[in-house]
N, C-alpha and C positions, 0 to 999 in steps of 0.2 A: 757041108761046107757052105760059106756066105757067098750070096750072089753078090755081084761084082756093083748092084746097088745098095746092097746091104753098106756092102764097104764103104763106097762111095758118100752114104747119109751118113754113118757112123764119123766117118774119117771129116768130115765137111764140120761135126760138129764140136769134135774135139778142136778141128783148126779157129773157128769163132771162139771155141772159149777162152782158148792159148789166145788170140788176138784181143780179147776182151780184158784180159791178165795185164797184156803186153801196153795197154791204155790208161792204167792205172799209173797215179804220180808216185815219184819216191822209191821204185822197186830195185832192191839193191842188183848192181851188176852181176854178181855170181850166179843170183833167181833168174834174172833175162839171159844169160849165158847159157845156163841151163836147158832153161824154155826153149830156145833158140836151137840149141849143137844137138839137142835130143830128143824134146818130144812135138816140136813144128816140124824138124826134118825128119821124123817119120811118119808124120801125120801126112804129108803134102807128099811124101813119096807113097803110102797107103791111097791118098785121094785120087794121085797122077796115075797110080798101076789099076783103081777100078776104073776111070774115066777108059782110059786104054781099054782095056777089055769090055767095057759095055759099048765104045762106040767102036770098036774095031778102028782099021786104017793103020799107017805105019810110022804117022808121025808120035811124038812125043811130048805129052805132056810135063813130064818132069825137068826142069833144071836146078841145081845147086844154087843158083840164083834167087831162085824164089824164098826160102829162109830169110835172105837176106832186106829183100824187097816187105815181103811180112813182116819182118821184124821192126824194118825203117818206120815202115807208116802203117802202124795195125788199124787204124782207124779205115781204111780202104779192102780191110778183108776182104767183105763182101763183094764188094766188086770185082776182085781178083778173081775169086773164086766162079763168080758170073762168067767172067771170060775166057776161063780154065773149061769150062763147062762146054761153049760152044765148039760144037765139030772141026771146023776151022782153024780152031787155035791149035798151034806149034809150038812148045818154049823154044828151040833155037832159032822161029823163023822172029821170034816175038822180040828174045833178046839181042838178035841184029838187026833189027828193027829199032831200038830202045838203045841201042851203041850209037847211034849215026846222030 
């Protein structure tokens, strides 16, 4: 079975490429519909469930939220993904944080 950085590299790099996709001019709605309802929201839940498991602790990585926020601005992937990564980070403490 994949270690949980297996996943993690794997999953991290399917998500840049979707975001590298998603940066391209002229992509018709149904291709970004796609990208978006199917294969970022299981790449970012793939990324969120190895992050979990390699750094333990009880917060959460994943929110629904995130699809959407990749999808708004792919251009800031990387970053996201930086932030995802640190121990600290929480999606529900992040996006009530990000509410206010």
């Amino acid at each position: 079975m994949p270690t949980p950085d297996w996943r993690e590299e794997k999953a991290k790099l399917v998500i840049q490429s979707i975001c590298r996709i998603l940066t391209l001019p002229n992509i018709p709605q149904p291709v970004r519909e796609e990208l978006g309802g199917q294969a970022l929201w299981n790449a970012l839940k793939l990324f969120s469930n190895a992050l979990e498991e390699r750094l333990g602790g009880n917060e959460t990585k994943w929110s629904p939220a995130l699809v959407q926020l990749f999808m708004n601005k792919p251009g800031q992937c990387d970053q996201w993904l930086e932030l995802m990564v640190e121990p600290e980070f929480s999606a529900g403490d992040y996006w009530k944080r990000d509410g206010e």
